[in-house]
C-alpha positions in Angstrom: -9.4 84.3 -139.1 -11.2 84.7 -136.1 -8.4 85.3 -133.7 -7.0 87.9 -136.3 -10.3 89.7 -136.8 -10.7 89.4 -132.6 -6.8 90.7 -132.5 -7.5 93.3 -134.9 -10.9 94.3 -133.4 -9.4 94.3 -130.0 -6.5 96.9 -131.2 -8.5 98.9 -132.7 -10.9 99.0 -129.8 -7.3 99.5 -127.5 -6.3 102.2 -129.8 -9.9 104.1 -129.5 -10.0 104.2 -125.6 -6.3 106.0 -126.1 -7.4 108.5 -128.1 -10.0 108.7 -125.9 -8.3 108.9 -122.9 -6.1 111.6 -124.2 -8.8 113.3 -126.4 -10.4 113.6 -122.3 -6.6 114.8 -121.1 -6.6 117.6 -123.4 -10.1 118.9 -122.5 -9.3 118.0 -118.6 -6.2 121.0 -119.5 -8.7 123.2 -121.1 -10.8 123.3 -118.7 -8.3 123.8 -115.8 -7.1 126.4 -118.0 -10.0 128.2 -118.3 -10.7 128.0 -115.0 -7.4 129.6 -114.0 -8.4 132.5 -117.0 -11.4 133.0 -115.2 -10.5 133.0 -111.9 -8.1 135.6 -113.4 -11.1 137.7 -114.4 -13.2 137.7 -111.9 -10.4 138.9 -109.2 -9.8 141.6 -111.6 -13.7 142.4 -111.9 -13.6 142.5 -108.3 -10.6 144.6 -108.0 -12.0 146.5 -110.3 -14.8 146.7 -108.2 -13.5 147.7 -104.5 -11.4 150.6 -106.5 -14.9 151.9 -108.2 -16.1 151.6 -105.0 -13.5 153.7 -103.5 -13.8 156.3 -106.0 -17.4 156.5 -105.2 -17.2 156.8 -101.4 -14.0 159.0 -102.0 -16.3 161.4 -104.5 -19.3 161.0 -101.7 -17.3 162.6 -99.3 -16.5 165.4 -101.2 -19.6 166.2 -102.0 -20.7 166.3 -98.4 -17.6 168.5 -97.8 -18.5 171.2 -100.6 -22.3 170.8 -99.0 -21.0 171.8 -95.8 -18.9 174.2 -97.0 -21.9 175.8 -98.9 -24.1 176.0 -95.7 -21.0 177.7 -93.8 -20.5 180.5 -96.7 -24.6 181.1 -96.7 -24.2 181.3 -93.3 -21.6 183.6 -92.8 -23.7 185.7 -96.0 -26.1 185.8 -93.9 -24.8 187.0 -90.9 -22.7 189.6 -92.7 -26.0 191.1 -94.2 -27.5 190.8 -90.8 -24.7 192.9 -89.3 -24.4 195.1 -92.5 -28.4 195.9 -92.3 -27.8 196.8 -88.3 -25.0 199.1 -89.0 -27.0 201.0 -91.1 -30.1 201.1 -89.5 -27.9 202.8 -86.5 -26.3 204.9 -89.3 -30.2 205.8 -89.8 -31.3 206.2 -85.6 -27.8 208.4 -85.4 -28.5 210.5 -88.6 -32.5 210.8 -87.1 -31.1 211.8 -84.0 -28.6 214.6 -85.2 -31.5 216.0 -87.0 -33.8 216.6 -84.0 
């Protein structure tokens, strides 16, 4: 009886450290599997990333140009009034001058 209840012990014990071992194979695959999903997301967080990035540089540099080009318009408003406000000041020295 004893060498059957040691036979019967020791399978039993043989078949719990295969289940086991292949209960631990299965969540060895799961994890390598998630792994492989996340690496999977996080290089398309961080493509997703460098192309915000891009965007916001890309929409920076627009703004600087329409800055600049806002500067250059008052300018030239500027200079136009200037050069408008000169014209007719001589339009007023020349009208003065007719009327001495």
């Amino acid at each position: 009886d004893e060498k059957l209840s040691f036979s019967q012990r020791h399978a039993t014990l043989v078949e719990q450290v295969r289940s086991l071992e292949e209960q631990l194979e299965e969540e060895k695959q799961k994890a390598v599997k998630a792994a492989k999903d996340q690496s999977i997301v996080v290089e398309q967080l961080e493509e997703r990333i460098t192309i915000a990035e891009s965007d916001l540089a890309r929409e920076d540099l627009r703004r600087e140009v329409e800055e600049e080009q806002l500067v250059r318009a008052k300018q030239d408003a500027e200079e136009e009034l200037i050069s408008s406000q000169r014209a007719h000041a001589e339009q007023v020295l020349r009208l003065e001058l007719c009327l001495e």
